[in-house]
Structure formats: structure tokens, C-alpha cells
C-alpha positions, 0 to 999 in steps of 0.5 A: 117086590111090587108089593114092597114097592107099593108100601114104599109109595104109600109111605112116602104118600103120607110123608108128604101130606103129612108135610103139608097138613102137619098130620103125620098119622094115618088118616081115618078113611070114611066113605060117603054116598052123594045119592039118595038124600032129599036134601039133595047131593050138595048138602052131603058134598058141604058136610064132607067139606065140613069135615075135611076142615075140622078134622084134619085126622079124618080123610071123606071118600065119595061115592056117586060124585062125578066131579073131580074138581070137587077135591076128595077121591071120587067113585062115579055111580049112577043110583044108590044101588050102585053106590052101595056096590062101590062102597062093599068093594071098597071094604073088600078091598080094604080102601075105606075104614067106614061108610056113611050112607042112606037106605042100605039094606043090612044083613039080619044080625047087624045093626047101629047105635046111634048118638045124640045130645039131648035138648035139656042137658047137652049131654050126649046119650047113645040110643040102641039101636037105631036100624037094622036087626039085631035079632029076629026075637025081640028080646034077644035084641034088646039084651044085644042092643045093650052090649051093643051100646056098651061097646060102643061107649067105652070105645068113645072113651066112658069106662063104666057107661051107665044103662037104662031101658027105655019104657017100652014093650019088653022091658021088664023082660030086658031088665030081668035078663040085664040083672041076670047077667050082672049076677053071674059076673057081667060089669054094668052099670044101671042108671036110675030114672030122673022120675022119685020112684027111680029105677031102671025103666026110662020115661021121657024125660029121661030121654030129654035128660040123657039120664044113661050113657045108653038107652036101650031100645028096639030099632023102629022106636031108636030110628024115630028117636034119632029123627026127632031129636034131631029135627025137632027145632025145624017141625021135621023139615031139616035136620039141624042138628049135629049128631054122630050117625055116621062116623058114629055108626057102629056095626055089629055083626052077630057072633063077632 
């Protein structure tokens, strides 16, 4: 009976935001952590703000905020430690849909796509991965990273995303096992390099272009890149501009 009670209470919860709001469907929940950036607690507190007013469908959860005038649901925490306590029991209770965070510490097999809009196109490009491991054998998780980043574009709505491989140590190795999988039936899609020769390997302006829909990389050099694309009009002091980490995050747990 409590049970059903409390169902009946959640609905008549979103009945009435709904009232208020004009959005009758449920609300994606996302976290945030307050603590542990350098540009200081305000500036994530604006960025939720930012995200209540121009997405209605999107509810922001704060962790480590300990003011409730502040108009979002608030969990009080001390460190990023505690931050990253608060949120885990926030999944396992299923009260969230998703975090975003700083310096979490991910178990060996999950890692994130990242997403970005390159400077000479404007167009958006997923680069995997940016953190995390996806695997301790370098190949292995450039070959995951791939199907990472797949998913990831065809979840974002592009039926075949194209693929390339960034230029770096391991890519013809990723390249061979990438057509190996196309021949014994696997759908991919491969870009060809803005360069005259073409092909699979991606250079840098490639990445200036967006030429893929997904740069495969390792996650050292996917971090770097994430940082300079998105500081790089500011010397690296501020990060400007707007890319979809975040909400963009997707984790991947190996073997799901």
C-alpha cells in the first residue's frame, strides 16, 4: 500500500509541475557537483541555471550545495569525496538519471565520449574517449572506443556516424582490427581524411574539420583535446565554450 501511495504522490507531483511548467513528460534528472572546480562553486551554480531555463525537460540535482534558497533539490557535502558518496547513492537509489562531475575516479572498463563543435566547420564530432580506461591493452580500447563512440552517435540521433582514427600510436593496429570487424558483418561506416591521399587516419586538420562523426583516439590524448577545443580562444585560462560533457557524458561498462 505505501508503495502504491507513493506512486500516486509522484504523479500527482509531476501533474502539477506540469500545470505550471507546460511539461507534462518526465524530467531528465541530472546531478551536479558544487565542489572541486577552479572556477569555483558559482559558476557550476550559473551553469545549472543556464540549464533549467533552456531546457525545460531537464530537472539539475545539486550536490555539495548547502543553500536551499538556491531553487534546485540540494545535498549538503563537505569535499569531492563526499560529493562523489552522495551522488553513487543517488543512483543506487535511482533518484538521478545522471552526474556531472570533477575528478571521479572511474572503475577499469568504464570510460566517456566526449563531444565537441570543431572551430572551422561548426560541426559536432564525438571524440573517443576523453577519460577513464576502457581497457588496460591499448588496442583492445581503441577498438571499444570505437563502439563506444557509435553508440553514442546513433543514441544522438546519426543513423550510420562515420569513423575515423586519429593519427596516433596504434592506429594502423585499430584500423586492421575496424576492417576486420566490417568483413565478418559489423555496420561501420569509415570517413576518409580531408588530406588528397584520403583514408582512414585522421591528421589535424581533420580535427579542425570534424571530417567523423567520430574520432577515435586513446583517453590521455581525448582529454587534451577536449580541453584545447574548448579553451582555446582564451589562452586556456576559461573555458568558453559550450560542449556537451556532461550531459554528453556516456559510460560505458565493459561487458554491458
Amino acid at each position: 500500500m505505501a508503495n502504491i501511495n507513493q506512486q500516486l504522490s509522484d504523479t500527482f507531483s509531476a501533474m502539477a509541475d506540469g500545470l505550471l511548467s507546460g511539461q507534462f513528460g518526465k524530467k531528465t534528472r541530472i546531478a551536479l557537483t558544487l565542489i572541486g572546480s577552479e572556477h569555483g562553486p558559482q559558476e557550476l551554480l550559473r551553469g545549472a541555471q543556464l540549464v533549467a531555463r533552456q531546457h525545460s525537460d531537464i530537472e539539475p540535482v545539486l550536490i555539495g550545495c548547502n543553500d536551499p534558497e538556491c531553487g534546485f533539490e540540494c545535498h549538503p557535502a563537505e569535499d569531492l569525496n563526499q560529493c562523489h558518496q552522495v551522488m553513487e547513492s543517488l543512483f543506487e537509489q535511482k533518484q538521478i538519471d545522471g552526474c556531472v562531475t570533477l575528478h571521479y575516479a572511474f572503475p577499469l572498463g568504464v570510460s566517456t565520449m566526449g563531444k565537441v563543435v570543431t572551430p572551422s566547420t561548426g560541426r559536432e564530432m564525438i571524440i573517443a574517449s576523453t577519460t577513464g580506461t576502457t581497457d588496460t591493452n591499448r588496442q583492445a580500447a581503441m577498438l571499444k572506443n570505437t563502439l563506444y563512440g557509435i553508440a553514442l552517435a546513433k543514441a544522438t540521433g546519426i543513423e550510420q556516424p562515420t569513423v575515423g582514427v586519429l593519427n596516433i600510436d596504434g592506429a594502423a593496429l585499430c584500423e586492421r582490427g575496424l576492417r576486420e570487424l566490417q568483413q565478418a558483418g559489423y555496420d561501420i561506416h569509415f570517413a576518409e581524411s580531408g588530406r588528397a591521399d584520403g583514408g582512414i587516419a585522421m591528421r589535424g586538420n581533420d580535427l579542425l574539420q570534424g571530417t567523423p562523426d567520430v574520432m577515435v583516439t586513446d583517453s590521455l590524448t581525448g582529454n587534451l583535446l577536449m580541453k584545447m577545443f574548448s579553451s582555446f580562444t582564451t589562452g586556456g585560462s576559461y573555458e568558453p565554450l559550450a560542449l556537451v560533457m556532461g550531459l554528453g557524458w556516456v559510460k560505458v561498462r565493459q561487458g554491458s
